[in-house]
N, C-alpha and C positions, 0 to 999 in steps of 0.2 A: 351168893356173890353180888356185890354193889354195883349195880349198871347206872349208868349217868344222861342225862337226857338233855341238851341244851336246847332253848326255840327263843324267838325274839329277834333274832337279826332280822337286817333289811338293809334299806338302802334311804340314807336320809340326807340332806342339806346340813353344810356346815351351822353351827349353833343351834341345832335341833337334839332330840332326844331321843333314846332308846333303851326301854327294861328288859335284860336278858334273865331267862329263869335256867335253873336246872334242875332238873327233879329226880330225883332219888328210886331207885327202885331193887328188891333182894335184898336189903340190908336197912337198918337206919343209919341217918346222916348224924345222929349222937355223940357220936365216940372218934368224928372225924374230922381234923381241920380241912375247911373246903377252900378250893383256890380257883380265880378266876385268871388265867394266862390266854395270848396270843402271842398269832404270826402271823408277820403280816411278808408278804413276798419277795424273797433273797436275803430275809432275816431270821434269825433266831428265834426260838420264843420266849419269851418273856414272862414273868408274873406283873398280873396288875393289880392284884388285891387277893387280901387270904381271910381266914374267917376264924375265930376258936371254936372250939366243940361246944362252948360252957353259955358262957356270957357274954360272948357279941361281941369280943375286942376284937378290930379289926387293922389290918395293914393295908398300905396302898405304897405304890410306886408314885416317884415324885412327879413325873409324865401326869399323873390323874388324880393327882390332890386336889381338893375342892371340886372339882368337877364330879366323878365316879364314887357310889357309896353303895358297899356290900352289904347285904343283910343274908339272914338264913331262917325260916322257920320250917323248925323241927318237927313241929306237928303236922306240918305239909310234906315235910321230906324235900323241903324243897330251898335252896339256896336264889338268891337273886345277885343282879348287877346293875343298881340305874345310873346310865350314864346320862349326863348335862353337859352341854357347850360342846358337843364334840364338834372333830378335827378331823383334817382331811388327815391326818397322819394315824388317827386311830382306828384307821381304816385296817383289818386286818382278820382272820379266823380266828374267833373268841371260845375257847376250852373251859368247859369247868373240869376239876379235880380235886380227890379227896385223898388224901395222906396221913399219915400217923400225926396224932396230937398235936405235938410241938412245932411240925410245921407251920402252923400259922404265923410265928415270926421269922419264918424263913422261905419268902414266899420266891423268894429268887432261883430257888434249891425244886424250881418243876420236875428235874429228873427223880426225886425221892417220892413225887407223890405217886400213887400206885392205882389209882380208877380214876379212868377219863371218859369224858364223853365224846361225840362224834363232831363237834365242834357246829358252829355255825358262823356266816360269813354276817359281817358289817363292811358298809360301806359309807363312806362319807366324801359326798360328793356335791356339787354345784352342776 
């Protein structure tokens, strides 16, 4: 069974930086598109980027264009998140998850993904 592990939050000043990993474990990360979502408090969750199983093609929310870029490697089992410039608004508990194939261009569709991890908190603050 594919358990998911996120680390890397923290708590940082506006226009600073933070790389969140997840790391894979019970399964490979091969055969799965992965997806990085939050929530941030008295909101929904959201997808903020999603990954292919294959070859790297990746999606982002327009909130995290240019800023946030996802990668994955497979040989690690491990998917990343690095985010730039953040915002006091991207302040919120950051999920990874892995779902069926296709998901990766439908990173909006968080309910269909199917292993999550335990999340971890970001903060962006002054």
């Amino acid at each position: 069974q594919l358990q998911l592990v996120e680390s890397g939050g923290g708590l940082v000043q506006p226009g600073e930086s933070l790389t969140l990993s997840c790391a894979a474990s019970g399964s490979t990360l091969d055969y799965y598109a992965i997806g990085w979502f939050r929530q941030a408090p008295g909101k929904e969750r959201e997808g903020v980027s999603c990954i292919s199983s294959d070859d790297g093609a990746t999606t982002a929310a327009d909130s995290v264009k240019g800023r946030f870029t996802m990668s994955r490697d497979n040989a690690k089992n491990t998917a990343y998140l690095q985010m730039n410039s953040l915002k006091p608004e991207d302040t919120a508990v950051y999920y990874c998850a892995a779902g069926p194939i296709h998901l990766f261009r439908l990173c909006e569709l968080w309910e269909d993904f199917t292993s999550w991890g335990q999340g971890t908190q970001v903060t962006v603050s002054s």
